[in-house]
C-alpha positions as CSV (number, residue, x, y, z in Angstrom):
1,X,-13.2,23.9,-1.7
2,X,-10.3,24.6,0.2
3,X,-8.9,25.8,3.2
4,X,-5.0,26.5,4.4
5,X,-3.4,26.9,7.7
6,X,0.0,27.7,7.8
7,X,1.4,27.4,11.3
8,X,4.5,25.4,12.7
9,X,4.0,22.0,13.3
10,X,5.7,19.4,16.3
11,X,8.3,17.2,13.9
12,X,5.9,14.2,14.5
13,X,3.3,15.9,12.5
14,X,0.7,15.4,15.1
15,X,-1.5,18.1,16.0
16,X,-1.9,17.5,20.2
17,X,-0.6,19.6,22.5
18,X,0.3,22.7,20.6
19,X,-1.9,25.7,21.3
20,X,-1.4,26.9,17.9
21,X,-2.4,23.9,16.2
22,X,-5.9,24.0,17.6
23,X,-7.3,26.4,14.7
24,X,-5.5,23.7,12.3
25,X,-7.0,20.5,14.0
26,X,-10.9,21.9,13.8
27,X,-10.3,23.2,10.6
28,X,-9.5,20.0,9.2
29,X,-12.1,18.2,10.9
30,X,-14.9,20.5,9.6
31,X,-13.2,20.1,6.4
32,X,-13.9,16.1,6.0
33,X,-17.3,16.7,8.3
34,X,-18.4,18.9,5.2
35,X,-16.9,17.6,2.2
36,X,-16.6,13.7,3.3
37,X,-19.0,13.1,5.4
38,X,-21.9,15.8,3.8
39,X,-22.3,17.2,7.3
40,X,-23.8,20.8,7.1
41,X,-20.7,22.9,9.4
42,X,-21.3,26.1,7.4
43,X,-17.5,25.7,7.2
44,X,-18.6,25.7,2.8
45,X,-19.8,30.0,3.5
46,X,-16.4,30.8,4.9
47,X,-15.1,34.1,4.1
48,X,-11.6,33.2,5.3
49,X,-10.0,30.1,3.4
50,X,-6.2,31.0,4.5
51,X,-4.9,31.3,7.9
52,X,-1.4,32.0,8.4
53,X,0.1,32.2,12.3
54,X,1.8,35.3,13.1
55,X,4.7,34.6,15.6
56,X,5.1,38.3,16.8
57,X,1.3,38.9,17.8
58,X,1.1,35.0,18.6
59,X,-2.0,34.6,16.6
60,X,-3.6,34.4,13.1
61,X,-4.1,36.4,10.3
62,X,-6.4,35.9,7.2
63,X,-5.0,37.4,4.2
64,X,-6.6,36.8,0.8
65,X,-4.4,35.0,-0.6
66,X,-1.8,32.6,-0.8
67,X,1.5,33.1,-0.7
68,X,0.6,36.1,1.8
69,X,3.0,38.2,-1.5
70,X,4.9,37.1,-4.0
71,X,7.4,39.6,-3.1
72,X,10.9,37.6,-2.7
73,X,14.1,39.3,-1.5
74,X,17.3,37.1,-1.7
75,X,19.8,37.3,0.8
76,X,23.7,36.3,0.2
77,X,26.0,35.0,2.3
78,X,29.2,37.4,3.4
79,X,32.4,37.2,4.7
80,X,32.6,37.2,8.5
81,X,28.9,35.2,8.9
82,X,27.2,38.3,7.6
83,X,23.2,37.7,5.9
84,X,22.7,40.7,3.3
85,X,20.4,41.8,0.7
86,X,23.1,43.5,-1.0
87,X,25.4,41.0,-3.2
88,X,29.1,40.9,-1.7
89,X,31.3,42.3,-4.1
90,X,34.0,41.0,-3.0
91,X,32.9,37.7,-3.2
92,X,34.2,35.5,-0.7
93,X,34.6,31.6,0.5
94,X,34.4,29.7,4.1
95,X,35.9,26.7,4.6
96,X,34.2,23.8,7.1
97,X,36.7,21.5,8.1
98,X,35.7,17.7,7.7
99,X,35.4,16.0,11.1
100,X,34.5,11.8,11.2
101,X,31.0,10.7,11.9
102,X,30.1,10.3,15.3
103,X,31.8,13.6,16.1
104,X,30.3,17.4,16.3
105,X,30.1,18.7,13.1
106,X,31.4,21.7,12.1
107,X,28.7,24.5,11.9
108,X,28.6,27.9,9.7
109,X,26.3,30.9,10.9
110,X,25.5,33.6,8.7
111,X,23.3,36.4,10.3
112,X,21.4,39.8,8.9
113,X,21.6,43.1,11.5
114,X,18.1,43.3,13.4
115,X,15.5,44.5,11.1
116,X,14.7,48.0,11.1
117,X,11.0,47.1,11.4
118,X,8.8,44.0,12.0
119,X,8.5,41.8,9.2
120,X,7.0,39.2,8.2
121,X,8.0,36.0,6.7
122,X,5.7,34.2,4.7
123,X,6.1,31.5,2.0
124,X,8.5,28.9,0.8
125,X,11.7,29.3,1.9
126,X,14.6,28.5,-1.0
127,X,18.7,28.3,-0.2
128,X,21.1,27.9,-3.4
129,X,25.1,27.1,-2.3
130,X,28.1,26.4,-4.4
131,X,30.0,23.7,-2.9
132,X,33.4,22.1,-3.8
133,X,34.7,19.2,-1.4
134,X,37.8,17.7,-0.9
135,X,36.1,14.1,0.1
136,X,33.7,11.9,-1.9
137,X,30.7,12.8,0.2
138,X,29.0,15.8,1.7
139,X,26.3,16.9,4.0
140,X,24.5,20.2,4.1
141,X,22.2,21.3,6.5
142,X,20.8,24.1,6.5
143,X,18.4,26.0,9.1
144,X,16.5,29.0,9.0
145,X,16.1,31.0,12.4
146,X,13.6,34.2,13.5
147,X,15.8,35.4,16.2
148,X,13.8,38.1,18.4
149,X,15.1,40.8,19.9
150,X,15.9,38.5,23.4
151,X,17.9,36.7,21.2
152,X,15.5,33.6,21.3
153,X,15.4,31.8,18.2
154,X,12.7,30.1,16.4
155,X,13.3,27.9,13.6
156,X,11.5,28.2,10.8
157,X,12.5,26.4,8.2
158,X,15.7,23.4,7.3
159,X,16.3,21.1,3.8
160,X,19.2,19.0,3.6
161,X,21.5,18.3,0.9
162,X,23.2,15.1,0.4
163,X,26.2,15.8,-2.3
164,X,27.9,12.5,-3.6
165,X,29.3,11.6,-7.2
166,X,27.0,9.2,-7.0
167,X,23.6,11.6,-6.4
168,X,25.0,14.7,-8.0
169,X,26.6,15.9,-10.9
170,X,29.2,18.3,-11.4
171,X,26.9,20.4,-13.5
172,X,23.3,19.9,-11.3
173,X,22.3,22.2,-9.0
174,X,19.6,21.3,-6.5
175,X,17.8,23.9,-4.4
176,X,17.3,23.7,-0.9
């Protein structure tokens, strides 16, 4: 028996506060009221296990399944911050200058056009970057933005990526 919200969450993992999160907090309430505690919600005849919050429409939809598709389009990383589904062909490199903790980092921003058409983004979220350093040690961050048409930003999704001798071979490759 199961049941799946998928909505953003406050970074303390709590559920108070946040409109959104109400759906999430009775759901898993009536989820140990039935299945812990044997008290008869009807919450065991639902027609709607999966709940995923829309961010356009500011509410939730109940696909069938989970993922929402399994349809995956990669994006690459250009030359002058550009975001495309097309591979480069020309390849290309940036260069982030090193700056000493304790100071602001340096930052890279890569960015698609506006979409044509509202879309939705659904699913895990995966990152893959070639990296060669020039110190012992290095940090990647990386942050995934919706950015409406205002131009406010939503984040959606980050990993990190601690790259050492020590943590990482020359030859690994972790995702992120």
């Amino acid at each position: 028996h199961w049941q799946v919200v998928v909505a953003p969450a406050p970074a303390d993992g709590s559920l108070a506060g946040h409109g959104h999160n109400t759906l999430a907090k009775s759901t898993i309430l009536a989820w140990f009221d039935t299945w812990v505690r044997g008290v008869p919600t009807g919450f065991e005849r639902t027609t709607t296990p999966v709940r995923v919050w829309d961010q356009l429409t500011g509410g939730y939809l109940a696909p069938t399944t989970y993922p929402v598709t399994m349809k995956s389009v990669p994006y690459f990383l250009g030359k002058g911050g550009r975001l495309s589904a097309k591979m480069p062909v020309d390849g290309g490199a940036d260069t982030l200058t090193w700056v000493p903790q304790g100071t602001v980092p340096g930052v890279l921003t890569y960015e698609t056009p506006p979409m044509q058409k509202n879309m939705m983004l659904a699913g895990p979220a995966a990152g893959s970057l070639q990296l060669s350093s020039t110190t012992p040690n290095a940090e990647i961050i990386a942050y995934l933005y919706d950015v409406a048409p205002g131009g406010q930003a939503s984040l959606l999704h980050w990993d990190t990526l601690q790259g050492s001798p020590r943590s990482l071979q020359r030859s690994e490759e972790r995702r992120v």
